[in-house]
C-alpha positions as a printed NumPy array, in Angstrom:
array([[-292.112,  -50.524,   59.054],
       [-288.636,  -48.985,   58.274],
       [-288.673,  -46.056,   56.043],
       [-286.196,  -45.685,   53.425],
       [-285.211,  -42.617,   51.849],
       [-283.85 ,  -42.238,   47.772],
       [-282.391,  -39.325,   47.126],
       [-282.947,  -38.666,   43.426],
       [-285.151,  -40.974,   41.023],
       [-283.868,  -44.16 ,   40.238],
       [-285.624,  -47.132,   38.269],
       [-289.012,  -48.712,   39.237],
       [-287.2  ,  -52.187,   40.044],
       [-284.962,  -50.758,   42.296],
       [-287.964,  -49.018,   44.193],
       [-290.304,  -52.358,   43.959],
       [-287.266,  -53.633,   45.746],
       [-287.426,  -51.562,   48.282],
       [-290.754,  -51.346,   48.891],
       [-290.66 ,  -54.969,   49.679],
       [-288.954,  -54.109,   53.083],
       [-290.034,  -50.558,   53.788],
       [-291.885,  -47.24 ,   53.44 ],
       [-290.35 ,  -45.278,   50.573],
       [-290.095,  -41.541,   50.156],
       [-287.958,  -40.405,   46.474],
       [-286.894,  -36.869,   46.521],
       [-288.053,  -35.97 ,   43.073],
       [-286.353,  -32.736,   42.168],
       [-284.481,  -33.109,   39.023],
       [-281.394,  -31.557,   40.479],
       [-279.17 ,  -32.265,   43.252],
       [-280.23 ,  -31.658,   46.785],
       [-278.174,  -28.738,   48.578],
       [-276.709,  -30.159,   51.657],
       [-279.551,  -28.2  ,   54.046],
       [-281.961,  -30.019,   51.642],
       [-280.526,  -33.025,   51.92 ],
       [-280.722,  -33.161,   55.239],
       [-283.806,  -31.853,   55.881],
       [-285.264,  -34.652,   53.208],
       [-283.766,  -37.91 ,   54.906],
       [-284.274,  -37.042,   58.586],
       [-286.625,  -39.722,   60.119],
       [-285.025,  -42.653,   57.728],
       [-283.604,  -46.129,   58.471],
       [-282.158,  -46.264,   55.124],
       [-280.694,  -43.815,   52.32 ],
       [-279.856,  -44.796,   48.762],
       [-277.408,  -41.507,   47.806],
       [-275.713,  -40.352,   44.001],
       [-272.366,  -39.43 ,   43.883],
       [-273.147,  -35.744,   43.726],
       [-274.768,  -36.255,   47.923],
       [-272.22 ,  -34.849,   50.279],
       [-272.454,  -37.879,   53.372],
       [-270.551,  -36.898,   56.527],
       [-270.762,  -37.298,   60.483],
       [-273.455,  -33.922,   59.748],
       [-275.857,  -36.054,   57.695],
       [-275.81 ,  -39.181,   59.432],
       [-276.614,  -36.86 ,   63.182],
       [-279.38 ,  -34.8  ,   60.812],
       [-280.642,  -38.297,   60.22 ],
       [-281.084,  -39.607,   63.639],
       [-280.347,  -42.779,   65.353],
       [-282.113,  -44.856,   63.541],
       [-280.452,  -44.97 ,   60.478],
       [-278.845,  -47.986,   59.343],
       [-277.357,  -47.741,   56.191],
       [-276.223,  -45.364,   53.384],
       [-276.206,  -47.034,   49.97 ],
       [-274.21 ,  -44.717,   47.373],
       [-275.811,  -45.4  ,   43.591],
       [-271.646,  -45.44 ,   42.315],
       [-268.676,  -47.675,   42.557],
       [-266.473,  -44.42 ,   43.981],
       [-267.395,  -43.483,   47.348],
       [-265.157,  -40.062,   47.491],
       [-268.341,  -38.828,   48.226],
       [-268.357,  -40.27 ,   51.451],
       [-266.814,  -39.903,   54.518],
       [-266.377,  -43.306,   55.64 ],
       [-264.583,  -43.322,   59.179],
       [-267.186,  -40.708,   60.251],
       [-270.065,  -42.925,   59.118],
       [-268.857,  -46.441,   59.891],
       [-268.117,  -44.642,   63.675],
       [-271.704,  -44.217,   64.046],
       [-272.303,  -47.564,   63.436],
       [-273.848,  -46.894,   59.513],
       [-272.958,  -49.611,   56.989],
       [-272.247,  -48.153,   53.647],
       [-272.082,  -49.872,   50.387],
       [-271.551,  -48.89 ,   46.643],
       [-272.059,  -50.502,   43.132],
       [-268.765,  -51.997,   42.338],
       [-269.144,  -54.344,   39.176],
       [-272.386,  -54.031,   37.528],
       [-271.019,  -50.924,   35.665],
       [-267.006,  -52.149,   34.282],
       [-268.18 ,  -53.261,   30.794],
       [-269.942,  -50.064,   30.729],
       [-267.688,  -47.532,   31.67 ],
       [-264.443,  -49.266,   29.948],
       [-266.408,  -49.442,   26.592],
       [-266.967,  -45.634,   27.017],
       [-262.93 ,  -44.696,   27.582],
       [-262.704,  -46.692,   24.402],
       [-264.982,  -44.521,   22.157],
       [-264.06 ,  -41.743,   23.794],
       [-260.174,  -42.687,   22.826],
       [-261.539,  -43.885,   19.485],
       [-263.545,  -40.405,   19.254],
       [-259.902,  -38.146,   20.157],
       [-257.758,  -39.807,   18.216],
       [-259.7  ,  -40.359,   15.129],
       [-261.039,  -37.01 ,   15.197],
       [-264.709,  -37.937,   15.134],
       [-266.113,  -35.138,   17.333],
       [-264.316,  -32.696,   14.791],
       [-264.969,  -34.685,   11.546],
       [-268.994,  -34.177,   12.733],
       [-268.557,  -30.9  ,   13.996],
       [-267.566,  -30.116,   10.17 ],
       [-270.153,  -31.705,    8.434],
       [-273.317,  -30.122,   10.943],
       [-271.614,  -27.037,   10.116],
       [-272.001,  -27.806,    6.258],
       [-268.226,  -26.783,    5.807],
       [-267.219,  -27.516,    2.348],
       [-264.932,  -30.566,    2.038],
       [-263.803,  -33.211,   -0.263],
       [-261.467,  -36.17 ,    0.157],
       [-257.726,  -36.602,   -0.396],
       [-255.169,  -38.365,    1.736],
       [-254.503,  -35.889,    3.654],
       [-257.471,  -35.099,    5.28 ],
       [-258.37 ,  -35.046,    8.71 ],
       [-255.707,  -37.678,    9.722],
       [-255.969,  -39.269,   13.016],
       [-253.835,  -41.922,   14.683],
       [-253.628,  -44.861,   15.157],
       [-253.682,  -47.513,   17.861],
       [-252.013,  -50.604,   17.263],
       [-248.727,  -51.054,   18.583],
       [-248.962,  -48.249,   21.121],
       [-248.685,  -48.351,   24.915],
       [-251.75 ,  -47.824,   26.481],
       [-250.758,  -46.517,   30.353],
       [-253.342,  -47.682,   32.891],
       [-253.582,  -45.884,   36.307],
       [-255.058,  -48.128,   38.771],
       [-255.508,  -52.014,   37.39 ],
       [-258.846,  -52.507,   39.078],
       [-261.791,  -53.946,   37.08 ],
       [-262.596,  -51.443,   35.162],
       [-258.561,  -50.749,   34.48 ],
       [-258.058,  -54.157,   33.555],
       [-261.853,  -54.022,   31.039],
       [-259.948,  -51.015,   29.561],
       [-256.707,  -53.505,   28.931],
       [-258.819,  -56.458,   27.317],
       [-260.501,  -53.75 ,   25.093],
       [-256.781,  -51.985,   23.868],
       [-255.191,  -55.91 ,   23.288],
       [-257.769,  -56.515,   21.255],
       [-256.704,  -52.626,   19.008],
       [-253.183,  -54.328,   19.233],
       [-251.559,  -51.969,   22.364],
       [-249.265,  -53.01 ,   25.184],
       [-250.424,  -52.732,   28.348],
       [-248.781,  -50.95 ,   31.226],
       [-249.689,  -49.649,   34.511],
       [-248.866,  -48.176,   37.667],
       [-250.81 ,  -48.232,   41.144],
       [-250.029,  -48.234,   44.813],
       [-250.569,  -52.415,   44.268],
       [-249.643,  -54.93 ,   41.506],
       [-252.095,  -56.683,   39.873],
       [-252.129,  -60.786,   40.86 ],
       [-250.017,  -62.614,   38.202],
       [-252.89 ,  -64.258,   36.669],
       [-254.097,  -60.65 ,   35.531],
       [-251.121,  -59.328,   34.278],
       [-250.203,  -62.584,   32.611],
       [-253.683,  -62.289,   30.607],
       [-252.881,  -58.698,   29.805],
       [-249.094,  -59.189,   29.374],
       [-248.825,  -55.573,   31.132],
       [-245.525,  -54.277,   32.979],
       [-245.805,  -52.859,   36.061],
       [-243.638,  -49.16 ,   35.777],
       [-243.304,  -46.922,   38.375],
       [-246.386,  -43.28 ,   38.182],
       [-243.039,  -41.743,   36.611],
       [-242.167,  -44.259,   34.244],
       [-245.924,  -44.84 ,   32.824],
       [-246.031,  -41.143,   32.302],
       [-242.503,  -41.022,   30.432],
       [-243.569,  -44.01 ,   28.175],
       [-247.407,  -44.134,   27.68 ],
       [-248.833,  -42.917,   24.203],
       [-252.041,  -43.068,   25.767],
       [-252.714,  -42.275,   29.886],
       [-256.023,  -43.966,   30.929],
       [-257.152,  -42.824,   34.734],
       [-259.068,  -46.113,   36.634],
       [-258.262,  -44.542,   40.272],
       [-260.307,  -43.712,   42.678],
       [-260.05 ,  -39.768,   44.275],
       [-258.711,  -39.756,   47.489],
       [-255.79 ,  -37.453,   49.082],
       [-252.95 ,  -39.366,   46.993],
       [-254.797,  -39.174,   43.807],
       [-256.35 ,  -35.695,   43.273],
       [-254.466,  -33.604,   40.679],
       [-252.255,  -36.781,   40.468],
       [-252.27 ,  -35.604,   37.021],
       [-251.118,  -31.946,   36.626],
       [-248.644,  -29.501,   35.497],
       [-245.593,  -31.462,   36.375],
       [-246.951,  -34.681,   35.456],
       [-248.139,  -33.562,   32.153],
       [-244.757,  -32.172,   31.54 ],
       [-243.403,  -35.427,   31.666],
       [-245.446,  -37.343,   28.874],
       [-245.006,  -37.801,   25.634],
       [-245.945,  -34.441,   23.473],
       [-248.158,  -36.977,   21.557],
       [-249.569,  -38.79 ,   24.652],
       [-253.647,  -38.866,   24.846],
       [-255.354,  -38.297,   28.641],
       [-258.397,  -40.148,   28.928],
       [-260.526,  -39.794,   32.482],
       [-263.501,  -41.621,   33.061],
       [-262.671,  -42.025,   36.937],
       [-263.162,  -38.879,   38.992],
       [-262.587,  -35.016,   37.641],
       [-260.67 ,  -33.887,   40.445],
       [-257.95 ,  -36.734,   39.428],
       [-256.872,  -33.613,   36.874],
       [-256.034,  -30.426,   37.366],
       [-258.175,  -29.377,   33.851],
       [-256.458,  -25.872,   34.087],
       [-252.897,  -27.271,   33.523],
       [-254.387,  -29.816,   31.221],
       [-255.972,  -27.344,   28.995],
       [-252.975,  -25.447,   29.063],
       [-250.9  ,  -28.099,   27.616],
       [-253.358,  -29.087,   24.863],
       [-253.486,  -25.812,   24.16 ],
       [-249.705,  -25.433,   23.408],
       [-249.114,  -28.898,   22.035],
       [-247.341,  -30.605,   25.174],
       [-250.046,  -33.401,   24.932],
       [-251.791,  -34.187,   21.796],
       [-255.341,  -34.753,   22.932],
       [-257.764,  -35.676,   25.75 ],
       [-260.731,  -38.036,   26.475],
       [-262.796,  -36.67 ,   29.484],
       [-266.158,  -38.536,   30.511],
       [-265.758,  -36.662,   34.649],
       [-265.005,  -33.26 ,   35.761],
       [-262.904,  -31.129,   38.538],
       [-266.501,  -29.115,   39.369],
       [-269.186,  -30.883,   37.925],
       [-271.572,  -29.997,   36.047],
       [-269.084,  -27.05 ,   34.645],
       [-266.357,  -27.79 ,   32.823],
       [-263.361,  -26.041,   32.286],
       [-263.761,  -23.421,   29.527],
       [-260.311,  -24.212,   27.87 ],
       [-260.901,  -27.501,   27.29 ],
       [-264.416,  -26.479,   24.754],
       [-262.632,  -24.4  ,   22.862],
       [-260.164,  -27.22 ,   21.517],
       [-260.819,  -29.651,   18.858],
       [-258.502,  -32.175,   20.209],
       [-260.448,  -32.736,   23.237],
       [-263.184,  -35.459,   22.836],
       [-265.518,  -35.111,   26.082],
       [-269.194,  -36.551,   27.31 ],
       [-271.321,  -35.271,   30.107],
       [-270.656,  -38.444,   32.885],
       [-271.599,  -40.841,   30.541],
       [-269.643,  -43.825,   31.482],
       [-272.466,  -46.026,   33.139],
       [-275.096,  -45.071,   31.15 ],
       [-276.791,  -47.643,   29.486],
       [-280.375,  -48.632,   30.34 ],
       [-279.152,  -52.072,   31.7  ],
       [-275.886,  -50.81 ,   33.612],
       [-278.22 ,  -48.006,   35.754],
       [-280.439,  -50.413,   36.401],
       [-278.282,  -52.712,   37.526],
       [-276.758,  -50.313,   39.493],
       [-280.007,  -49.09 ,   41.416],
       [-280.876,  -52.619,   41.889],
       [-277.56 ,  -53.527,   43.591],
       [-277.828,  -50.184,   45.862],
       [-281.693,  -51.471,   46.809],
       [-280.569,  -55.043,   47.523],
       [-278.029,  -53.592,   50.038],
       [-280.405,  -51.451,   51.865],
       [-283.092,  -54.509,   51.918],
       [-280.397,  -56.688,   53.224],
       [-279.028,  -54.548,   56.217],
       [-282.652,  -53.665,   56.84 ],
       [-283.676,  -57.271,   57.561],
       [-280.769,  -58.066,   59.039],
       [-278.206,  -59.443,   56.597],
       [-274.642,  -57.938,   55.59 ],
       [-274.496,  -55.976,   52.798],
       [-273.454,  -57.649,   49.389],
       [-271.359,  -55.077,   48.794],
       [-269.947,  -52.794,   51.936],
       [-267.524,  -50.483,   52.248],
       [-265.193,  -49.988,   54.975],
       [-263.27 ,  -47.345,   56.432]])
């Protein structure tokens, strides 16, 4: 029987799923694996289901052996990854595109919602048992409607983000390396600007890109420079996207009015600057989880590895 290897815990119904097709060892240290763990922990296996935080290279797939016949990252990103040095060895890889959009583009929003409206601060004052009292000028926020909200990268869970912000009243913009088909952006009634244009003109930036060479610190000192002084940054893509240095820097002086940060450059740590302001609103990777959504997730990853296992393609592969 094949064996199948899990690199972190994951939910009983994805393991009953893979039990169904093979042997099934789950690494169960509540941390992740170093890479000479790693290794070490999947050699032997015909299948791996890995977390973002797994580093997979040509390295890991020869620690594996020659047996191994798929690598089935828990994540829709796969930066993780390196796919031509996989795929070369003949390893299918697939990811977990889908199951989490609603998830993760209901998250930007309360993050946004959490920023702007100053509800991280407005509960950091009352746990503190700070004296207050109303008056109309307290605590004022902003708000949304009638803004532009600036979406980088007009995938799925881009264009989730877009249905969320018509619904607040914004306009829609975005830029990308592609347009989005006609149908979408005649739904959204977004423009398609130029990465300079979107940065000049959004009063809120909302990162949907995956990391790759083109896209990490897409958003840094220069481009920050060029937004609006009371732009919001929200990131619920991949930390490296920002360079949190400059960013905290230009909260810090007022260049950019506020952030919303779900991901971080070096994960689990996060930037020192960016705790010590009050207009940052940030969660610890939060965007997928829900009960249902990493589930889902670890049900989708399982499905792939049973499928390649017995001899099917993947439902959901990646290629280099």
């Amino acid at each position: 029987m094949s064996e199948v290897v899990v690199t972190r815990t994951v939910p009983e119904a994805a393991l009953a799923a893979l039990r169904d097709v093979a042997d099934v060892r789950v690494c169960d240290q509540d941390r992740p694996l170093t890479p000479e763990e790693l290794r070490a922990a999947v050699r032997g296996a015909d299948g791996v289901v890995t977390m973002l935080h797994d580093r997979i290279d040509g390295e890991f797939v020869e620690a594996v052996g020659p047996q191994l016949k798929v690598v089935a990252n828990v994540a829709v990103g796969y930066d993780n990854i390196d796919v031509p040095a996989v795929t070369e060895r003949g390893v299918a890889i697939t990811n977990t595109p889908g199951v989490l959009t609603d998830a993760t583009a209901d998250l930007a929003f309360g993050l946004l919602l959490s920023v702007t409206r100053r509800l991280g601060e407005g509960e950091r004052l009352l746990r503190s048992r700070t004296p207050w009292n109303f008056h109309l000028g307290f605590m004022l926020g902003t708000g949304l409607q009638g803004k532009t909200l600036g979406i980088v990268g007009l995938g799925g869970i881009g264009q989730a983000v877009a249905r969320r912000a018509r619904a607040f009243g914004m306009h829609i913009a975005y830029s990308g390396r592609r347009r989005a088909a006609q149908e979408v952006e005649a739904e959204l009634d977004a423009r398609h600007l130029s990465q300079d244009e979107l940065l000049r003109t959004a009063d809120v930036l909302s990162l949907h890109c995956p990391l790759n060479e083109h896209t990490h610190h897409l958003i840094d000192g220069a481009a920050l420079a060029r937004m609006k002084p009371t732009a919001i940054v929200v990131n619920t893509s991949r930390g490296p996207v920002i360079d949190e240095k400059a960013l905290a820097e230009a909260l810090k002086d007022g260049r950019v009015a506020g952030a919303a940060l779900d991901v971080f450059e070096n994960e689990p740590e996060v930037e020192p600057g960016l705790l010590e302001l009050d207009n940052v609103a940030i969660a610890p990777h939060l965007g997928s989880a829900t009960t249902e959504t990493r589930t889902a997730m670890a049900e989708l990853a399982a499905r792939n590895v049973a499928a390649v296992l017995t001899g099917q393609p993947p439902l959901t592969p990646v290629t280099a």
